[in-house]
C-alpha positions in Angstrom: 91.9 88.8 95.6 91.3 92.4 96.3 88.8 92.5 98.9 87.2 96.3 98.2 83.5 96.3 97.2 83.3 92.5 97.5 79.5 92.8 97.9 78.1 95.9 95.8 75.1 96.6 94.2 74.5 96.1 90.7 73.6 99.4 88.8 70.4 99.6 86.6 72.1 101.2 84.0 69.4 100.2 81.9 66.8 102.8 83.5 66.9 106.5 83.3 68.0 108.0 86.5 65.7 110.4 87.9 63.8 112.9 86.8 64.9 116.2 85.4 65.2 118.7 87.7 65.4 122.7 86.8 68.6 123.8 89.2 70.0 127.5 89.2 73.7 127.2 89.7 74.2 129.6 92.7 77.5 132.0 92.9 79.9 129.6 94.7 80.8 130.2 99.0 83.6 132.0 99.5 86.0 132.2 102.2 85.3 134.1 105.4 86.9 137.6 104.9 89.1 137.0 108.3 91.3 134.8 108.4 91.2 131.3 109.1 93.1 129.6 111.8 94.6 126.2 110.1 96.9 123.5 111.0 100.6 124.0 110.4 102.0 120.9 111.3 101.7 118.1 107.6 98.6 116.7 106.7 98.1 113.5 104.3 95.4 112.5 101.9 95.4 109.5 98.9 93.6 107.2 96.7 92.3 107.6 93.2 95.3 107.9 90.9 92.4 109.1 88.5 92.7 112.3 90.7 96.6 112.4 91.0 97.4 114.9 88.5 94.4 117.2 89.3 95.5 117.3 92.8 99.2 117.7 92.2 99.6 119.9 89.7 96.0 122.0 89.8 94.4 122.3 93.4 97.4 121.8 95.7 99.8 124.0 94.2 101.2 127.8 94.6 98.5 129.2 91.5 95.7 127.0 92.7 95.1 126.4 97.0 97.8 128.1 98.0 97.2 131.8 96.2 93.1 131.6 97.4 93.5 130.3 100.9 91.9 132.1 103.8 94.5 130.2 106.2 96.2 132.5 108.7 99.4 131.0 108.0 99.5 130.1 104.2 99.9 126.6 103.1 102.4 125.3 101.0 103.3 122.3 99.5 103.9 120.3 102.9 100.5 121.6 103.8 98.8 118.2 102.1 100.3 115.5 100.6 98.2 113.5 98.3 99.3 109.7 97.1 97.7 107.8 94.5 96.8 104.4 95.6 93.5 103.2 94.2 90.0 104.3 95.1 89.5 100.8 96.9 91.8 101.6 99.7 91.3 105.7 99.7 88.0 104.2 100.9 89.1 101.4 103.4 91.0 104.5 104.5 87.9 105.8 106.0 86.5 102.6 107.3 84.2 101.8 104.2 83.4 98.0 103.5 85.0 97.6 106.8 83.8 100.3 109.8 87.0 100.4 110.6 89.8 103.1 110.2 93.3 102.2 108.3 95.2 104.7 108.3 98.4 102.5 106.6 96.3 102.6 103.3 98.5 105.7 103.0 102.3 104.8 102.6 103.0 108.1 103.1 101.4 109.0 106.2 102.7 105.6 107.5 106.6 106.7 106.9 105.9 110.3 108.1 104.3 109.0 111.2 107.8 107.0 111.6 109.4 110.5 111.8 107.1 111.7 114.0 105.6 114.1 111.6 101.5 115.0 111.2 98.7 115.6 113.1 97.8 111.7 115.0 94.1 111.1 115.3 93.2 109.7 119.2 94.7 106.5 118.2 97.7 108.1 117.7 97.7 107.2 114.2 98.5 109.9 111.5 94.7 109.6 109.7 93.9 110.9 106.4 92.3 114.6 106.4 90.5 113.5 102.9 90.5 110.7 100.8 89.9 110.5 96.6 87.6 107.7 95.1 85.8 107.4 91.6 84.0 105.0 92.7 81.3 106.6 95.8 80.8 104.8 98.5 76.8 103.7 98.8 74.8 104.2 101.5 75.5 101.0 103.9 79.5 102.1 103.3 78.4 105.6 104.4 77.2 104.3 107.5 80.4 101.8 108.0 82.2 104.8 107.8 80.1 106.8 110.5 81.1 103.4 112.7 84.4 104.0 111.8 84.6 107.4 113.2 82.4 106.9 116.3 79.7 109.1 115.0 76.2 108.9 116.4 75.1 110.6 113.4 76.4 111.7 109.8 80.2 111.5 109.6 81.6 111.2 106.1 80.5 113.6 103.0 80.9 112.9 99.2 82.6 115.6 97.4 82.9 115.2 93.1 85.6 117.2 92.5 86.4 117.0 89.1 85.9 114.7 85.5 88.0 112.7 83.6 87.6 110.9 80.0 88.6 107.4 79.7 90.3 107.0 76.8 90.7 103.4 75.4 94.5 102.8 74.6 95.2 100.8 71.2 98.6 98.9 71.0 99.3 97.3 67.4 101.3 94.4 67.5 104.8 95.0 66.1 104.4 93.7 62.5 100.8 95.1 62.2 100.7 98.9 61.1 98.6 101.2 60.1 99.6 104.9 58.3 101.2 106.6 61.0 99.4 109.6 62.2 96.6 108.2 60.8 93.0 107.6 63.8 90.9 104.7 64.8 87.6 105.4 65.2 85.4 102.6 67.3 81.9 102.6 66.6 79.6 101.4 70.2 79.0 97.8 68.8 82.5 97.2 68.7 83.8 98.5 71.5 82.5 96.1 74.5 83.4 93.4 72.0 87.4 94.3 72.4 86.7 92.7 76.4 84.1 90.0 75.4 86.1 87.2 73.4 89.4 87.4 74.3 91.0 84.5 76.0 87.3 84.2 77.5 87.3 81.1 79.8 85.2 78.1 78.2 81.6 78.5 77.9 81.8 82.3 79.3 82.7 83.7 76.0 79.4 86.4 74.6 80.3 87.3 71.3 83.8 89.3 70.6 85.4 90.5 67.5 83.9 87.7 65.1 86.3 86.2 62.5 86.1 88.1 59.2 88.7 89.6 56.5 90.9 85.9 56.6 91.8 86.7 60.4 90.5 84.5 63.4 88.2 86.0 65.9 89.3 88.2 68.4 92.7 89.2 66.3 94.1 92.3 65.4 93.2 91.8 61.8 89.6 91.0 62.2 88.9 94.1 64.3 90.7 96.2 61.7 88.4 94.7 59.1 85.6 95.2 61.1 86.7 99.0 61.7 87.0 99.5 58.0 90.7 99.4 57.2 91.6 97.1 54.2 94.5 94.9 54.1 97.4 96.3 51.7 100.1 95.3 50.5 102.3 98.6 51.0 105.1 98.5 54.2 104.6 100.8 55.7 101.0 101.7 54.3 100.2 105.4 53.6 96.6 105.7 52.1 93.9 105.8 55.0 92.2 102.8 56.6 94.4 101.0 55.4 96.6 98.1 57.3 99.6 96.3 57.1 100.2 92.9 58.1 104.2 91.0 57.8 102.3 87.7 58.0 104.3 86.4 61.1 103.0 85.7 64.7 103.9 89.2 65.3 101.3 90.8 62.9 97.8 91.3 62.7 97.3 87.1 63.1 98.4 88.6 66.7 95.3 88.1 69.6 94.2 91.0 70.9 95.4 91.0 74.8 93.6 93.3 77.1 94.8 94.8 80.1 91.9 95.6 83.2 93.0 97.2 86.5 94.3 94.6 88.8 92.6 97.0 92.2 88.9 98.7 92.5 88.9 101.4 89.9 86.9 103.8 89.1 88.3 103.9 84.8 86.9 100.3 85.7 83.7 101.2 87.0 83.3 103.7 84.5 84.2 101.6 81.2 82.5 98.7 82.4 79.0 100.8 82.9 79.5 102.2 79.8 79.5 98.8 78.3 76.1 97.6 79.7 74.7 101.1 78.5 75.8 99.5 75.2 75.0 96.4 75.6 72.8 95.4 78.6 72.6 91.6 78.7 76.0 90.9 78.4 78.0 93.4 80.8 74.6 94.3 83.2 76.3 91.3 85.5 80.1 92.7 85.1 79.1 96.0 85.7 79.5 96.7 89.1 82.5 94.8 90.3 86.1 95.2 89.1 87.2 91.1 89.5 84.4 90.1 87.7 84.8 90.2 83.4 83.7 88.3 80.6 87.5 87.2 80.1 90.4 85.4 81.5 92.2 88.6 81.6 95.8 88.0 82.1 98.8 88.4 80.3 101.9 86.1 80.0 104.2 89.0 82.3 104.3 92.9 83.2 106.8 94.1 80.5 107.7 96.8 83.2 109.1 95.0 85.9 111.0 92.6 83.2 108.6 89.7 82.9 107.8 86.5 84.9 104.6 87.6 86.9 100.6 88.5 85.4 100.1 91.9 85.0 99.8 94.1 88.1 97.9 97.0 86.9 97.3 98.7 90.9 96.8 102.2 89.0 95.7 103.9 85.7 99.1 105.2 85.1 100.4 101.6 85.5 97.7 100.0 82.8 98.7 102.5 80.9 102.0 101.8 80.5 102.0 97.9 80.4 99.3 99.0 77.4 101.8 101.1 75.7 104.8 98.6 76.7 102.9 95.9 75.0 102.8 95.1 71.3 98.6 93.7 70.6 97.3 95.0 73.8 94.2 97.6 74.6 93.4 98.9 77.6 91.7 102.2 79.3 92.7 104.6 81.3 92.3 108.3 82.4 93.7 110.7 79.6 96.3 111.9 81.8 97.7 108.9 83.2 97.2 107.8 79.3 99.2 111.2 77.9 101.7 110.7 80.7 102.3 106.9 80.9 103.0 105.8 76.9 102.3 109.8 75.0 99.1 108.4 73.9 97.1 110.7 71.9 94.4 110.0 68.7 97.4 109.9 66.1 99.4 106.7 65.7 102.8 107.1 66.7 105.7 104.6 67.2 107.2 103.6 70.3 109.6 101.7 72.3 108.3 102.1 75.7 109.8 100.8 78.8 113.2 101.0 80.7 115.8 98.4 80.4 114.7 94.4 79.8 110.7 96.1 79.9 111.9 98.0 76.9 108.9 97.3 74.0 109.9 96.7 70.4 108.6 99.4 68.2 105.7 99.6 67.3 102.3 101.8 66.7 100.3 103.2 70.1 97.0 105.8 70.1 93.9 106.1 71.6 90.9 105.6 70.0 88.0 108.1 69.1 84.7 106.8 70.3 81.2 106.8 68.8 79.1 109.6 70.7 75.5 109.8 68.7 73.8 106.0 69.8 74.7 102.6 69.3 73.9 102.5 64.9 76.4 102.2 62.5 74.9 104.8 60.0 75.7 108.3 60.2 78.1 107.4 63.2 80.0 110.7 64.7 83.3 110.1 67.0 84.9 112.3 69.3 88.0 112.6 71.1 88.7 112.5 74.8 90.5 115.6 74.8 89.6 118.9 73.3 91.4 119.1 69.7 95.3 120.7 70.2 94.4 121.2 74.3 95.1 119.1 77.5 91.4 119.6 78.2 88.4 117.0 79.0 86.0 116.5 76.3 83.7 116.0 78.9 80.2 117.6 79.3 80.5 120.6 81.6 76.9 122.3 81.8 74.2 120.2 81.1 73.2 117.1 83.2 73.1 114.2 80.7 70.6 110.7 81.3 72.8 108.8 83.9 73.6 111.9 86.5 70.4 113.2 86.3 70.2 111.5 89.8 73.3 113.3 91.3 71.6 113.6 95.3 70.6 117.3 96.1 71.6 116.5 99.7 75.2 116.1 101.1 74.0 113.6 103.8 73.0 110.9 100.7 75.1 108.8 98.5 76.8 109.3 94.9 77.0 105.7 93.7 75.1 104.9 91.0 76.3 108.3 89.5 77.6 108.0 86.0 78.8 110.2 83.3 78.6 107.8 80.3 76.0 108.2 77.7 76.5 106.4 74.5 74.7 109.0 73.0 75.3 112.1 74.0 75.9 114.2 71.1 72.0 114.2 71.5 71.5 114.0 74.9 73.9 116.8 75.9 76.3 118.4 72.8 77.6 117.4 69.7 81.0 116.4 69.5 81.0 115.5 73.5 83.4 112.6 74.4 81.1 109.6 76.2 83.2 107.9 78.3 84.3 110.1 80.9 84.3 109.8 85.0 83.5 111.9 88.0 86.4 111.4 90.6 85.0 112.5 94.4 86.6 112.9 97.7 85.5 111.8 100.5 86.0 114.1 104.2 84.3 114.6 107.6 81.5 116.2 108.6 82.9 116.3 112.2 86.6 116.3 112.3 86.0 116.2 116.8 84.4 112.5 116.3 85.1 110.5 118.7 87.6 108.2 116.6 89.0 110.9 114.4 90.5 113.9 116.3 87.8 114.4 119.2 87.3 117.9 121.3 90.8 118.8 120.7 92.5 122.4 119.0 93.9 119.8 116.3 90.3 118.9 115.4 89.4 122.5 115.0 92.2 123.0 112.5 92.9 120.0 110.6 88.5 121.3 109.6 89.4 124.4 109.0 91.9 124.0 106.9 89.8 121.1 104.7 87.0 123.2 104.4 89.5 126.2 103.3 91.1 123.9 100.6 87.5 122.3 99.6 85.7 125.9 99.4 88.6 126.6 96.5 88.2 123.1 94.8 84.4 123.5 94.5 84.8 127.4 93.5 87.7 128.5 91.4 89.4 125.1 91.0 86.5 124.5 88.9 87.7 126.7 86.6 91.7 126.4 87.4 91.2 122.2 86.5 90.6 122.7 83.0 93.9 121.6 82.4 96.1 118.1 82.2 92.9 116.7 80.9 90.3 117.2 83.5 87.1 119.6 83.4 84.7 120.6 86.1 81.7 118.7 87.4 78.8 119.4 85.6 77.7 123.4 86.8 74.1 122.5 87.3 75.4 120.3 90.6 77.3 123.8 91.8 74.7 124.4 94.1 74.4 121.4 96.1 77.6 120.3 96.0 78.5 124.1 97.8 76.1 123.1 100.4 78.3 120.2 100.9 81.4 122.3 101.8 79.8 124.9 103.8 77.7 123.8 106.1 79.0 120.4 105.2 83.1 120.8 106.6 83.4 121.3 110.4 84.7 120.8 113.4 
């Protein structure tokens, strides 16, 4: 058993969060004019894979860090190197859940200390210079983390650096079909349902897909019965909501087998939330902690690695594929580990994913479009996770909508509790936003010169530097550079205080 965030709180996600505050988004910090004096020798950061692409291919790259950097000597793409891993361990990392530094969270740091490469911390350890979480840590972990770095006063700052939709992945079994390129919309009453009933242990099953159109509950037939589609008789069917079912254990007789993240996750964290805003008093007591779901949620092997084990879903990209590699599994993920792990998109396509014995007969993958005006089923509006022809986040970018209202104004407090779900809000924020989305943070230092981190040393003044160089871009232009690969910017009325956070925030 994964032992991050054993003991969290529970989140009233049944309460508003706060009260509306009026917030004038100030111009973002620059960079000092002079230049900066930073590290040259490798630095290391890792965690959320929910991050991964926005780090790789956005803020650590030649048109995004490295072309606004203040550094002296200009970084490149040694300068940092980020590895996903999950949010639980980006935060045992820093000594969260544990006041204690680990520093072999990162493989990577761990082989390049082997060569004797990075900047060590006092231990002699090559430690982290940031790590990436979705999931924040809460105020006790804040203060393990202080522990950690032998801080006799604040030591670790929450950073959101970007958001993310969760899109939920939809894999057909392979004689159940629907018109290809055709869309699945998923109204909010259904949508928990797809993780209540399936395989649920005895006695812990709440409710689920309930047995309707001649299909048994919680099968691929009764959901699309429930969503509308009518059974034809056409193979392969070509009039809309429509479905086509070969009548073999293959077809839409076929359970519905869902796929959950196998380490703390912040997709998790996320969808799971969302569900109690749907539907409090099942999922308010699965909410807050990734082991703990209405179902027995396991499947008979992970296609990928050939079969013969459960499934071992450490990262979004991986649930994503053993989703797509699947035939009559769902699952959720972050769009871009979702576009990049299986081509998912809102059309149904056929596939064969996989590589060699993991290879998946063909059949139909998408991801769904999700109800965004309230939890009715009259008048009901859907939206997609991406922006329509663009690898952009559908995710609210200006206003502050019900469940981040309560974002704190001060770098010294804690982000958890933080969500950016809203069942409903086309209303609540803009018509036609996606719901489901996820902030993704990182976590640094106040003081890099704590006692267990770097101390009074030159490397302690540079290994800041150069963190508060590459955060003063993340939080100022890469706000604008990471809408792209299916991300968007926080929301703009937290500029302000999450600039505060960066400078003074970053030092030495």
């Amino acid at each position: 058993m994964n032992r991050h965030h054993m003991s969290r709180r529970l989140v009233a996600v049944a309460a508003c969060v706060g009260a509306t505050a009026s917030i004038t988004a100030l111009a973002v910090a620059q960079p000092a004019l002079a230049s900066v004096k930073c590290a040259t020798e490798p630095g290391f950061a890792s965690g959320s894979s929910l991050q991964n692409n926005a780090q790789l291919k956005v803020f650590l790259t030649a048109a995004g860090w490295f072309a606004h950097s203040q550094c002296a000597v200009a970084p490149t793409s040694k300068s940092i190197t980020y590895t996903k891993t999950t949010s639980g361990a980006g935060l045992e990392e820093f000594g969260n859940n544990t006041s204690e530094l680990e520093p072999q969270e990162d493989p990577s740091a761990v082989t390049a200390e082997g060569k004797g490469e990075g900047i060590k911390d006092v231990e002699g350890k090559v430690l982290d210079w940031f790590v990436g979480t979705d999931d924040p840590p809460t105020a006790g972990e804040l203060s393990e983390a202080q522990a950690a770095a032998g801080a006799k006063n604040l030591a670790e700052i929450t950073i959101p650096v970007a958001q993310s939709p969760v899109a939920i992945l939809l894999s057909l079994p392979t004689g159940c079909l629907i018109p290809e390129g055709s869309k699945v919309d998923i109204e909010n009453t259904t949508l928990p349902q797809l993780w209540e009933g399936v395989n649920a242990k005895s006695g812990s099953d709440p409710g689920g897909i309930a047995a309707q159109g001649g299909y048994a509950a919680d099968t691929w037939g009764a959901l699309l019965t429930q969503l509308g589609f009518s059974k034809t008789a056409e193979d392969p069917p070509t009039v809309a909501s429509t479905f086509f079912d070969n009548g073999t254990a293959e077809g839409c007789e076929q359970q519905i087998k869902p796929q959950v993240r196998s380490a703390s996750s912040g997709t998790s964290y996320a969808t799971k939330n969302y569900f109690a805003q749907v539907n409090f008093s099942v999922w308010q007591q699965y909410a807050d902690d990734f082991t703990n779901w209405p179902t027995s949620l396991k499947v008979e092997s992970d296609p990928l690695s050939g079969g013969g084990g459960s499934q071992t879903n450490e990262t979004g990209g991986k649930l994503a594929a053993n989703t797509a590699a699947t035939p009559g599994s769902i699952g959720y993920a972050a769009a871009s580990d979702a576009a990049g792990n299986g081509a998912f998109t809102n059309s149904a396509t056929s596939t064969t994913y996989g590589t060699g014995t993991g290879k998946s007969p063909a059949h139909q993958i998408l991801w769904a479009e999700i109800q965004d005006n309230g939890k009715g089923t009259s008048g009901v509006a859907y939206a997609d996770p991406a922006l329509s022809g663009q690898e952009v986040a559908n995710c609210e970018t200006t206003k502050l909508i019900t469940y981040d209202k309560g974002f704190p104004y001060s770098y010294t407090d804690s982000w958890f509790g933080i969500v950016a779900t809203d069942p409903n809000i086309a209303k609540d924020a803009g018509a036609g936003d996606y719901s489901i989305c996820a902030l993704t943070y990182d976590l640094v230092w106040h003081h890099y010169s704590n006692t267990n981190l770097y101390g009074k040393t030159e490397a302690a003044h540079e290994v800041a530097s150069t963190v508060k160089d590459l955060f003063e871009y993340i939080v100022g232009a890469g706000q604008t550079e990471i809408a792209s690969h299916y991300y968007q910017r926080f929301p703009s009325q937290m500029q302000a205080h999450i600039n505060q956070a960066v400078s003074p925030g970053i030092g030495y």
